[in-house]
C-alpha positions as CSV (number, residue, x, y, z in Angstrom):
1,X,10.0,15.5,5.4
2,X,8.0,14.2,2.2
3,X,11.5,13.1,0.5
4,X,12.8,11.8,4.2
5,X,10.3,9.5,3.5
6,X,10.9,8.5,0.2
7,X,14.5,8.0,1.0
8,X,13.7,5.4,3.5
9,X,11.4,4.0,1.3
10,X,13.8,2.9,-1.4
11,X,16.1,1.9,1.1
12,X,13.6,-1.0,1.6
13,X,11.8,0.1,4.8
14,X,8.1,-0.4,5.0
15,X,5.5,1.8,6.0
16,X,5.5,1.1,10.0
17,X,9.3,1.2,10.3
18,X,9.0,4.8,8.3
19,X,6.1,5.9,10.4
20,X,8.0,5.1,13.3
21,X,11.5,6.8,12.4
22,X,9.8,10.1,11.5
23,X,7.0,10.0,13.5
24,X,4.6,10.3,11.1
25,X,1.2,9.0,11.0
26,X,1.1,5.7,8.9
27,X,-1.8,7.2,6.5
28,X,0.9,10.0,6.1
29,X,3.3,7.9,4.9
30,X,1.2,5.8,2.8
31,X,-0.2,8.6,1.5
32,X,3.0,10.4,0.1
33,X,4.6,7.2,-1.0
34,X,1.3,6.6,-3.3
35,X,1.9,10.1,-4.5
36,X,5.4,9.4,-5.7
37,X,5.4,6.3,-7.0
38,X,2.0,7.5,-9.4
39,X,3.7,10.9,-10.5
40,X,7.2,11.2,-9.3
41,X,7.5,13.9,-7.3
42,X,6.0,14.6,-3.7
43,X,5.3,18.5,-4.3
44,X,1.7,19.4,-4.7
45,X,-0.4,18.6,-7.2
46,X,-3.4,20.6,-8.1
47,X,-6.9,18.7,-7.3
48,X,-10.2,18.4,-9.2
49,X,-13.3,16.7,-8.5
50,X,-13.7,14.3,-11.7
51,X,-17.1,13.0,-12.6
52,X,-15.9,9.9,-11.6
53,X,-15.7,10.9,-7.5
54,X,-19.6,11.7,-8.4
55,X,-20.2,8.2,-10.1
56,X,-19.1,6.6,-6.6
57,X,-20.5,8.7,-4.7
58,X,-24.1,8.1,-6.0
59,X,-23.0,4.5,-6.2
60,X,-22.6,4.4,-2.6
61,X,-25.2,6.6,-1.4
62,X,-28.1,5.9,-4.0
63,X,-29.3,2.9,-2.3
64,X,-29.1,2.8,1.5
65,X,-30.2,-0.7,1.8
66,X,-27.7,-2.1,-1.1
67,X,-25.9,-5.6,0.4
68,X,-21.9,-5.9,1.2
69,X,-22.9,-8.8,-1.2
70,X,-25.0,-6.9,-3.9
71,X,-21.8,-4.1,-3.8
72,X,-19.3,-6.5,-4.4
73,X,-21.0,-8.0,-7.3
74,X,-19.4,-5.7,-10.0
75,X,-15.9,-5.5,-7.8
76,X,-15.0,-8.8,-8.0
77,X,-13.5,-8.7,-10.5
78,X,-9.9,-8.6,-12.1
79,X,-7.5,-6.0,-9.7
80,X,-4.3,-5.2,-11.1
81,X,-1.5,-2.7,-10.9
82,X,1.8,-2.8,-13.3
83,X,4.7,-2.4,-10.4
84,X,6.3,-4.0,-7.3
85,X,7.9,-1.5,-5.3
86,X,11.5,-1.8,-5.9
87,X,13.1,-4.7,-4.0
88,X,17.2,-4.5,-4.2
89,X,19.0,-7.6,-3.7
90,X,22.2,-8.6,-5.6
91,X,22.4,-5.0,-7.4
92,X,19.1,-5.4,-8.9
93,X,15.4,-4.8,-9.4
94,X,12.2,-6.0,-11.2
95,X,9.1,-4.8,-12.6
96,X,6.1,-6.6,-12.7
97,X,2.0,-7.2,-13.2
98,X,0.0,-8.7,-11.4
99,X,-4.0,-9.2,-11.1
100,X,-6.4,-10.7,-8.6
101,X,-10.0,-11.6,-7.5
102,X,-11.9,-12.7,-4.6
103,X,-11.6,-15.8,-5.7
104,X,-7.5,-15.7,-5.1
105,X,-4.2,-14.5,-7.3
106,X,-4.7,-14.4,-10.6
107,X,-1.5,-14.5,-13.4
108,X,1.9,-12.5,-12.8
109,X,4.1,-11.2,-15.2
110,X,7.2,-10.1,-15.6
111,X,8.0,-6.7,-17.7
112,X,11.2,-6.2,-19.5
113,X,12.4,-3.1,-20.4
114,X,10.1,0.2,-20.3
115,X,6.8,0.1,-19.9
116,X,4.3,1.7,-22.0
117,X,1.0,1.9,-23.5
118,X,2.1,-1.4,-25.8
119,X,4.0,-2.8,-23.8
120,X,1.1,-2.5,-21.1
121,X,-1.5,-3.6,-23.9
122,X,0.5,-6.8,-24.3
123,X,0.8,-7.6,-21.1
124,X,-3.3,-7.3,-20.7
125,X,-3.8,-9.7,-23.7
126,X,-1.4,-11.9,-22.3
127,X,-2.8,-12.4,-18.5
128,X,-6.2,-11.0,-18.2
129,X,-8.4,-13.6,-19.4
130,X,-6.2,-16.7,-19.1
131,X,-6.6,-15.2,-15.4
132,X,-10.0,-15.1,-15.6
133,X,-11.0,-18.4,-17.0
134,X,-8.5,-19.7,-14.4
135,X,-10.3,-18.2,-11.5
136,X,-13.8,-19.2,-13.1
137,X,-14.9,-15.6,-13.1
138,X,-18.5,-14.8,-14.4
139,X,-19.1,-12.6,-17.6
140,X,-20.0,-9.2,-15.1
141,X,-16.2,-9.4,-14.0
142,X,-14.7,-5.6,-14.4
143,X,-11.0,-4.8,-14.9
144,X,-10.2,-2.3,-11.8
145,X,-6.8,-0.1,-12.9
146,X,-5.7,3.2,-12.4
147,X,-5.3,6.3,-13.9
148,X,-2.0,6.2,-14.6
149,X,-1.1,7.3,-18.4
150,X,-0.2,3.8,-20.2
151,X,-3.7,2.8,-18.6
152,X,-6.0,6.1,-19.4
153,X,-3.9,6.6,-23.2
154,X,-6.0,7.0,-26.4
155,X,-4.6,3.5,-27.4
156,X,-5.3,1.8,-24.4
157,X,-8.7,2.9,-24.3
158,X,-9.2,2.2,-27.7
159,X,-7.7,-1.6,-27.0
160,X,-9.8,-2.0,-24.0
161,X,-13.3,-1.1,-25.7
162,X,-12.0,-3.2,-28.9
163,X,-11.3,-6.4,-26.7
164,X,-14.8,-5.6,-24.5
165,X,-12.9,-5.5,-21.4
166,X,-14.8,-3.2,-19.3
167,X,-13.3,-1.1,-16.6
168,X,-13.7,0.7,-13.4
169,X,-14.1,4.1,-13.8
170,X,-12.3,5.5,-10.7
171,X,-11.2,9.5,-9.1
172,X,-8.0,10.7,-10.7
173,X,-6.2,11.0,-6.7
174,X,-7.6,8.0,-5.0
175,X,-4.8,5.8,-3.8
176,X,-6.7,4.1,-1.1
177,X,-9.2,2.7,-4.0
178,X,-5.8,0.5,-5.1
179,X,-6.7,-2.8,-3.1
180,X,-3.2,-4.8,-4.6
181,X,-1.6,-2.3,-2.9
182,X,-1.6,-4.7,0.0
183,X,-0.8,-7.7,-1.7
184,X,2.1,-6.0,-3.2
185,X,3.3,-4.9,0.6
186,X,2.7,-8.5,1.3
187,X,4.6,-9.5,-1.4
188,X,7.6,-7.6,-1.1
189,X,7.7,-8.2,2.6
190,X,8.0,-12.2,1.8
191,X,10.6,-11.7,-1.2
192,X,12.8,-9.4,1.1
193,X,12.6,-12.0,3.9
194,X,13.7,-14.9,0.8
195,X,17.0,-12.7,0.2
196,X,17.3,-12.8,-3.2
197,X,21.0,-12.4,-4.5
198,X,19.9,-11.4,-8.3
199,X,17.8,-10.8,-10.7
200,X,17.0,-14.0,-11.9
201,X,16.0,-15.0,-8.0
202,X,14.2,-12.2,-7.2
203,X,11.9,-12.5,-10.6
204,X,11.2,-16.3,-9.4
205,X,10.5,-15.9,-6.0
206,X,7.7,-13.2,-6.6
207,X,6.3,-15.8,-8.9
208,X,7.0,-18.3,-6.2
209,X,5.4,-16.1,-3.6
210,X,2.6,-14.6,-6.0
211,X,1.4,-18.3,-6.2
212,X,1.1,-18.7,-2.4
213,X,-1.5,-15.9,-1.4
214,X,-4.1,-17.5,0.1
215,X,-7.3,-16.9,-1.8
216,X,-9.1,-15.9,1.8
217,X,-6.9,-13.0,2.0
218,X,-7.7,-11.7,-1.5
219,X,-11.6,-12.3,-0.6
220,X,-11.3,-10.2,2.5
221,X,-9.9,-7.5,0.8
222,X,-12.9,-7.5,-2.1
223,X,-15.2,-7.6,1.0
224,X,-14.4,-4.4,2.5
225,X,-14.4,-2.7,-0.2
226,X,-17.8,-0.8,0.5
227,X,-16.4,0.5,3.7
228,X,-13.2,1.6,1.8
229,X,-15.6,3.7,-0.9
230,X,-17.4,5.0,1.6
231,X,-14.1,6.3,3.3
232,X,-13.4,8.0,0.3
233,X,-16.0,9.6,-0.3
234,X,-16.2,10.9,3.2
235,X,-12.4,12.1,3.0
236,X,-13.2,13.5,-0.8
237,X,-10.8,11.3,-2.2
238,X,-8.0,12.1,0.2
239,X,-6.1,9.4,2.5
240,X,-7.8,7.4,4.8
241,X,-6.8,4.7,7.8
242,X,-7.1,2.2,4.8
């Protein structure tokens, strides 16, 4: 069933139409997509509970009376993720990154070739502060990424603390934690609709499209994102209706 689901999802079908063919719940489907795009396979993986689950859980439980407001402070911040789920038109595909605030999209670019912990490193010199000083962000903004290896690498690491670009520290198996998830179903959703008929289209019209996200929807998303932690902790860093 897991790579039933998988094979609709590179055919291009989203997660409704996927939950609806196999009559799975949509968390479900989320859940095991999330799985396979972050470590390429949908058999199970073992599970730990990182010191980094603890950190949010404290964070989130420490202080009862703590503001939606007061929460968000250190969250809104630069959100970013390194891939668009493949979209095929015209016998082709692209990779890209992308970052956001509450304040709206920030820069997206477009990768060539493989990426990897330069590559990656590059790409963060490139877009994350022009993206900042673009969407006026204060000096407490926080880079939010995830743990996947070009991110959590000895060299990245080592480029992030020698740039002063502090990060999120997040669980290893949170996928609901990803908030650009959304804007990347949003985004492919739009592109499909453009019909791209190659590569050269399809890069443009998610920059196109990128450029159009109204900053209201990226606010809502920064806004919830106590009730999302809170989610998580309660599911132990398992799936949730996010």
């Amino acid at each position: 069933m897991r790579k039933k689901v998988i094979e609709l999802y590179q055919s291009g079908k989203g997660y409704k139409a996927i939950s609806k063919a196999l009559g799975l719940p949509r968390t479900t489907v989320k859940a095991i997509i999330h799985k396979w795009r972050k470590h390429g396979t949908v058999e199970n993986l073992p599970r730990s509970a990182p010191r980094a689950q603890q950190h949010l859980i404290q964070e989130v439980t420490k202080d009862p009376t703590t503001t939606s407001i007061e929460l968000q402070a250190p969250l809104a911040s630069v959100k970013k993720k390194n891939i668009i789920p493949t979209v095929k038109y015209g016998g082709g595909s692209v990779m890209v990154w992308g970052c956001y605030a509450a304040s709206g999209p920030g820069r997206l670019a477009v990768i060539n070739g493989t990426m990897n912990s330069a590559v990656y490193q590059k790409v963060l010199k490139e877009n994350v502060r022009p993206s900042v000083c673009d969407l006026k962000l204060k000096r407490t903004w926080v880079l939010q990424q995830d743990n996947d290896p070009k991110h959590s690498s000895k060299s990245t690491s080592e480029w992030l603390k020698k740039n002063k670009m502090k990060t999120l520290e997040l669980p290893s198996q949170s996928p609901d934690l990803n908030l650009i998830e959304m804007l990347w179903h949003d985004l492919k959703k739009v592109v499909h609709a453009r019909k791209p008929s190659n590569v050269a289209e399809l890069q443009q019209f998610c920059k196109d499209e990128w450029a159009k996200i109204p900053p209201q929807r990226c606010n809502r998303l920064i806004a919830r994102y106590r009730k999302r932690l809170i989610a998580v902790v309660a599911a132990k860093g398992g799936p949730t209706s996010y």
